[in-house]
C-alpha positions as CSV (number, residue, x, y, z in Angstrom):
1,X,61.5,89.3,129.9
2,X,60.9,86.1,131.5
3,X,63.8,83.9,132.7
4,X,62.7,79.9,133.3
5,X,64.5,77.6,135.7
6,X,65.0,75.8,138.5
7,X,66.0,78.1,141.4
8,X,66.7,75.9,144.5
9,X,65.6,72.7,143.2
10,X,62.2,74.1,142.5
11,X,61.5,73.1,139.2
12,X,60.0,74.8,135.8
13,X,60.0,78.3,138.0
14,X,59.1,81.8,136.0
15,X,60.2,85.4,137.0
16,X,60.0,88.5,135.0
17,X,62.1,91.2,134.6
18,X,63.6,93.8,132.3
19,X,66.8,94.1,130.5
20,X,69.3,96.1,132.1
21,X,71.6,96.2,130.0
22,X,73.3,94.8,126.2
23,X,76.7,93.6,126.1
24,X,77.9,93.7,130.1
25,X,81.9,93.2,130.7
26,X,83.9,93.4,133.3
27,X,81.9,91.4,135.2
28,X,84.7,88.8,135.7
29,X,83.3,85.9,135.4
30,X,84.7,84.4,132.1
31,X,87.9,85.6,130.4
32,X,85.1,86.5,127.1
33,X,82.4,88.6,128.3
34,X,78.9,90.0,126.6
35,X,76.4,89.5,128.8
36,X,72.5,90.6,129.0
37,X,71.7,92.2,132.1
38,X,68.5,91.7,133.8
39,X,66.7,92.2,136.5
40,X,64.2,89.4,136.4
41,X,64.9,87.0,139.6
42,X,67.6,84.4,138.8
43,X,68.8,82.2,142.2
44,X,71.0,79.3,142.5
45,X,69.4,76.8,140.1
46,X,68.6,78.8,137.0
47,X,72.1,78.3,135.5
48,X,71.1,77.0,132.1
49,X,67.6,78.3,131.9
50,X,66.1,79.9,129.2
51,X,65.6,83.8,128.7
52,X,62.7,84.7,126.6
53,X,60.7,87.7,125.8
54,X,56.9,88.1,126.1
55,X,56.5,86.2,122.3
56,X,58.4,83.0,124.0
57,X,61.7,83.9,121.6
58,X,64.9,82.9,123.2
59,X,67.0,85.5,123.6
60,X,69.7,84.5,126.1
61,X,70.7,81.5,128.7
62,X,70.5,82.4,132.5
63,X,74.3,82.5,133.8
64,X,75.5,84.0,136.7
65,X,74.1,87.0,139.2
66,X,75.9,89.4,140.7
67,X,75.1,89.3,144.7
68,X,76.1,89.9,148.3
69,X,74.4,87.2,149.7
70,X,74.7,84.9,147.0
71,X,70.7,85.2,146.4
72,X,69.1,87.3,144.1
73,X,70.0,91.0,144.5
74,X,68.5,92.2,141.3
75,X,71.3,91.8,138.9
76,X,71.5,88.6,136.9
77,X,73.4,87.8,133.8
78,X,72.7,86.0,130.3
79,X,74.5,84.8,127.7
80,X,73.0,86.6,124.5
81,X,71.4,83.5,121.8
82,X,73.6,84.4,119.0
83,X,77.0,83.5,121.0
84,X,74.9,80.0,122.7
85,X,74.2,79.3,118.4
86,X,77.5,80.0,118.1
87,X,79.0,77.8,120.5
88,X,76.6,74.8,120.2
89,X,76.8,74.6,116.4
90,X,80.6,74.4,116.8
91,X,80.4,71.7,119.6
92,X,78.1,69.6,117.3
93,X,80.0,69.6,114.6
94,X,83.6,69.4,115.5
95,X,83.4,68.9,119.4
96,X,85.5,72.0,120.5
97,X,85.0,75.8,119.9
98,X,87.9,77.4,117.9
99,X,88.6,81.2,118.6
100,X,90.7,83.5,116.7
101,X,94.0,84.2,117.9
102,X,96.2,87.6,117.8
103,X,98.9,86.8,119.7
104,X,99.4,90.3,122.1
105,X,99.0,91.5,125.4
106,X,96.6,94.5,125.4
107,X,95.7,97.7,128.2
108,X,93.3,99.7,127.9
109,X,94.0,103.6,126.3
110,X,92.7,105.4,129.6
111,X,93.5,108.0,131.7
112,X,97.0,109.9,131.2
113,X,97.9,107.3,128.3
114,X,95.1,109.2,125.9
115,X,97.6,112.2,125.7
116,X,100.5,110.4,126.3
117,X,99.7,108.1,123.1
118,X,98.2,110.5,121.2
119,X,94.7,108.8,121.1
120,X,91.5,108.9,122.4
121,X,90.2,105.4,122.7
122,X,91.7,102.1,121.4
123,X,94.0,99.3,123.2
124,X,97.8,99.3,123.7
125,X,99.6,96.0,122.9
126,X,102.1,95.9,125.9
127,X,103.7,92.5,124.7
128,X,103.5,90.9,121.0
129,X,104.0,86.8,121.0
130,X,106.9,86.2,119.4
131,X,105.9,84.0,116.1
132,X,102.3,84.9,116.5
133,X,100.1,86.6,114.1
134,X,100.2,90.1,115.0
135,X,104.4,90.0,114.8
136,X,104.3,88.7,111.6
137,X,102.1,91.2,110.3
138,X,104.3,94.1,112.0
139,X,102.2,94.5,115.0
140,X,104.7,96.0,117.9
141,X,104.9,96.8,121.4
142,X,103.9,100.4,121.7
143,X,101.2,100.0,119.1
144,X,97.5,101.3,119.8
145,X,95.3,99.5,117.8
146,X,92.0,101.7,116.7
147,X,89.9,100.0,115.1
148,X,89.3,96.7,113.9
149,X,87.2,96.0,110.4
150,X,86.3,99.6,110.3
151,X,84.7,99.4,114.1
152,X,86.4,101.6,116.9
153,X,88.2,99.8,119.6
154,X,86.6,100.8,123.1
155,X,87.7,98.6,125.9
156,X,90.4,95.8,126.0
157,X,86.9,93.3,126.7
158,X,85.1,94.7,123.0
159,X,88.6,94.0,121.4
160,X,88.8,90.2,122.4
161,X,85.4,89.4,122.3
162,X,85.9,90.4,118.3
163,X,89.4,88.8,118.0
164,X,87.5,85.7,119.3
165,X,85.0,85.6,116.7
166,X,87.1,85.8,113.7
167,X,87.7,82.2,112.3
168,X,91.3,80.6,112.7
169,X,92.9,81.5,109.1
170,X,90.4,84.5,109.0
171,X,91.6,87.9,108.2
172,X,90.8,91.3,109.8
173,X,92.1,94.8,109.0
174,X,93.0,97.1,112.0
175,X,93.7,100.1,112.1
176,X,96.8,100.8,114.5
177,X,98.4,104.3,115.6
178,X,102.4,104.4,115.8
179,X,104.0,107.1,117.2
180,X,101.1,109.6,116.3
181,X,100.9,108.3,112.6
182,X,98.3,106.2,111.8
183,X,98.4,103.0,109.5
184,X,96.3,100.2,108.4
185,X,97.6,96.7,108.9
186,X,96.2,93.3,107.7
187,X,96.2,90.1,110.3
188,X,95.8,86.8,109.4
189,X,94.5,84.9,112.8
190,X,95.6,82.0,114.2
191,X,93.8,79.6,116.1
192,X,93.9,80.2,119.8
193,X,96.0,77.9,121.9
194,X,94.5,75.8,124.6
195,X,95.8,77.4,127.3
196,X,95.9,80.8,126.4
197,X,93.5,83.7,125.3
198,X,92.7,85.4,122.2
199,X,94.5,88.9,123.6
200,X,95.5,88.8,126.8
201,X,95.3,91.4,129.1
202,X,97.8,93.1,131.3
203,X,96.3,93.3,135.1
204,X,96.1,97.0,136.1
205,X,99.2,98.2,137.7
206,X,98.1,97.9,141.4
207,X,97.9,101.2,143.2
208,X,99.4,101.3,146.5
209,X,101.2,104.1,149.3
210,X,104.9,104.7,148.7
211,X,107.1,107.9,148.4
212,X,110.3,107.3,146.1
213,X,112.2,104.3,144.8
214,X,115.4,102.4,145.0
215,X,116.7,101.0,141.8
216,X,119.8,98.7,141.3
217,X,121.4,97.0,138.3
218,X,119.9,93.4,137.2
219,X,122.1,90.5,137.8
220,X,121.5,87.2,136.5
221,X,120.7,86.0,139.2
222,X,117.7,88.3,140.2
223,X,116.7,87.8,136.3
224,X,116.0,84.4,136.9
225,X,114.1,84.3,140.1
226,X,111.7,87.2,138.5
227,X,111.6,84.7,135.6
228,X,113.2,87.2,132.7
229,X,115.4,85.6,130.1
230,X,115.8,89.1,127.9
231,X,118.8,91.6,128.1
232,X,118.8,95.3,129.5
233,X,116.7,96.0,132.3
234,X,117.2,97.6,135.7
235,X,115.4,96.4,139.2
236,X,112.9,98.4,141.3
237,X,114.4,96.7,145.0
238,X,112.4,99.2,146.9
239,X,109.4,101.0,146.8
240,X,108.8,103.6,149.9
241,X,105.9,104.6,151.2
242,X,104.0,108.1,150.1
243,X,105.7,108.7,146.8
244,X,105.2,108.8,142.9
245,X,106.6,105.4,142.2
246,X,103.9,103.5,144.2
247,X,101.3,105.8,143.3
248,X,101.6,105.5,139.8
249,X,101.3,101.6,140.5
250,X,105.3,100.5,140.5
251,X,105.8,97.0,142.8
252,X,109.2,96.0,144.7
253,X,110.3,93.3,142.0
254,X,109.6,95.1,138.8
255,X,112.4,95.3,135.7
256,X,112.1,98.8,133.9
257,X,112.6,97.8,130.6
258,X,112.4,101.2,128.7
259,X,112.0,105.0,129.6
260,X,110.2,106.6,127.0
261,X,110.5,103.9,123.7
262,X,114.3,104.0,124.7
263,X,115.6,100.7,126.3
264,X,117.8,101.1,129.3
265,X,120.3,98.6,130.9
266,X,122.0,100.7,133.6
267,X,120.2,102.4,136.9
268,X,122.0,105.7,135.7
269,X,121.0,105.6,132.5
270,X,117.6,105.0,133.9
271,X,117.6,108.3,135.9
272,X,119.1,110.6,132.9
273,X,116.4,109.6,130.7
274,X,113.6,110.4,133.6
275,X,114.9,113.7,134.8
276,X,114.5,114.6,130.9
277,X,111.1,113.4,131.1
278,X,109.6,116.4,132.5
279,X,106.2,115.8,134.3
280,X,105.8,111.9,133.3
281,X,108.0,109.4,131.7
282,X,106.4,106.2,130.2
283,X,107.8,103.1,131.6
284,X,107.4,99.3,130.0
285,X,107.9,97.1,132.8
286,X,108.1,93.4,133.4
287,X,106.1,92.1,136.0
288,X,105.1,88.3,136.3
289,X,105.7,86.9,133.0
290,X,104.7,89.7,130.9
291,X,105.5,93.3,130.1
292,X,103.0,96.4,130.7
293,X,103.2,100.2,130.2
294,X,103.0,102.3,133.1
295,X,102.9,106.3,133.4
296,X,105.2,107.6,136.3
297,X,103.9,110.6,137.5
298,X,106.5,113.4,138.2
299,X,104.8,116.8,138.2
């Protein structure tokens, strides 16, 4: 591979490289990700440069790197030539870029929540847009969506990059697994709002030191400055240091919403439905505007 540019100012400049690797995420340096990864030399400057292979085919635009020193460290980034087609057909022609729009907050189906959903690979939907497409076609909160168009669902990044794709008004059959039954479901997308993203994602429960918790009933009051408007709910006011609560990535400020699928409104009813959980009880929580899934580790 060859990647052409203009690295500190120094025009029409040539390195060559390999690629790395097809279809990078998690890089985090868009909210849609599928990069090329390569290793040919690309400094501040070759933003915008062309990609091309040994027949002078252009395969991707020079992005980003990934770097300690902010110079080239042997990892650099390129958007793939079908997405750039994509994007500059759209801009010619209507002068914006439409993506398709779900309408859910999505995790990703790791770790504990495998067993604990009953499925190896997929995304949960930890919130459903009220009005948007997914809760009209009977999307809920609790659902893991498998596949999508007959493809499996492997990471929350895979999932919105396809969501993204499929034209406003487009359709796409998913498959989504509900309580350990399976079903197929039908969306009709919308078109993504300005300020939002195709399927958002939930931000990892933060893992930090604590022993125990402190729990106390939610007032109005306390609703409003955490910015909840729904009923039920009780308040994590404490989190100590060393125990299960923090570990399994509860924060001070939290509103346990349900124990289990069951909605709670009281801190007693809260702690009769986890001492029956046995050695984890799954918790939906609200946390900064949105509502996430978290496995409390008891055993």
């Amino acid at each position: 591979m060859l990647a052409v540019g203009s690295p500190f100012a120094l025009s029409s400049s040539v390195t060559q490289g390999i690629i790395s690797f097809i279809g990078r995420t998690g890089v985090g340096l868009a909210d849609y990700e599928d990069f090329i990864q390569t290793d040919a030399a690309i400094n501040p400057g070759n933003s915008g440069g062309a990609l091309v292979n040994l027949a002078g085919e252009l395969v991707g635009i020079n992005t980003a790197i990934a770097s300690r020193t902010g110079g080239y460290d042997g990892i650099g980034f390129a958007i793939p030539i079908d997405i750039v087609a994509s994007v500059t057909s759209e801009l010619v022609a209507r002068g914006f870029v439409s993506r398709g729009w779900l309408g859910v907050i999505i995790q990703d189906n790791t770790g504990a929540f495998r067993a604990e959903f009953g499925e190896e690979y997929g995304v949960i939907v930890s919130e459903v847009t009220p009005g948007g497409p997914a809760e009209r076609a009977g999307i809920l909160t609790g659902d893991v969506i498998v596949e999508i168009d007959g493809i499996p669902v492997q990471s929350v990044a895979s999932f919105r990059n396809t969501v993204a794709g499929i034209n406003p008004g487009g359709s796409a059959d998913l498959l989504v697994s509900r309580s350990g039954r399976r079903r197929n479901i039908r969306v009709e997308m919308g078109e993504l709002p300005g300020d939002g993203t195709t399927a958002r994602v939930t931000g990892r429960a933060p893992v930090a030191p604590g022993v125990g918790w402190t729990l106390r009933e939610l007032d109005d009051r306390a609703a409003r400055a955490l910015g909840y408007d729904g009923s039920g709910g009780v308040l994590v006011s404490e989190i100590e240091q060393g125990g299960t609560a923090a570990r399994s990535g509860l924060a001070q400020g939290d509103i346990v919403l349900e124990v289990d699928r069951t909605p709670v409104s009281s801190v007693d009813e809260t702690y009769a439905l986890i001492s029956a959980s046995g050695d984890s009880a799954l918790l939906l929580v609200f946390r900064g505007g949105h509502t996430m899934f978290i496995l409390l580790e008891l055993g």
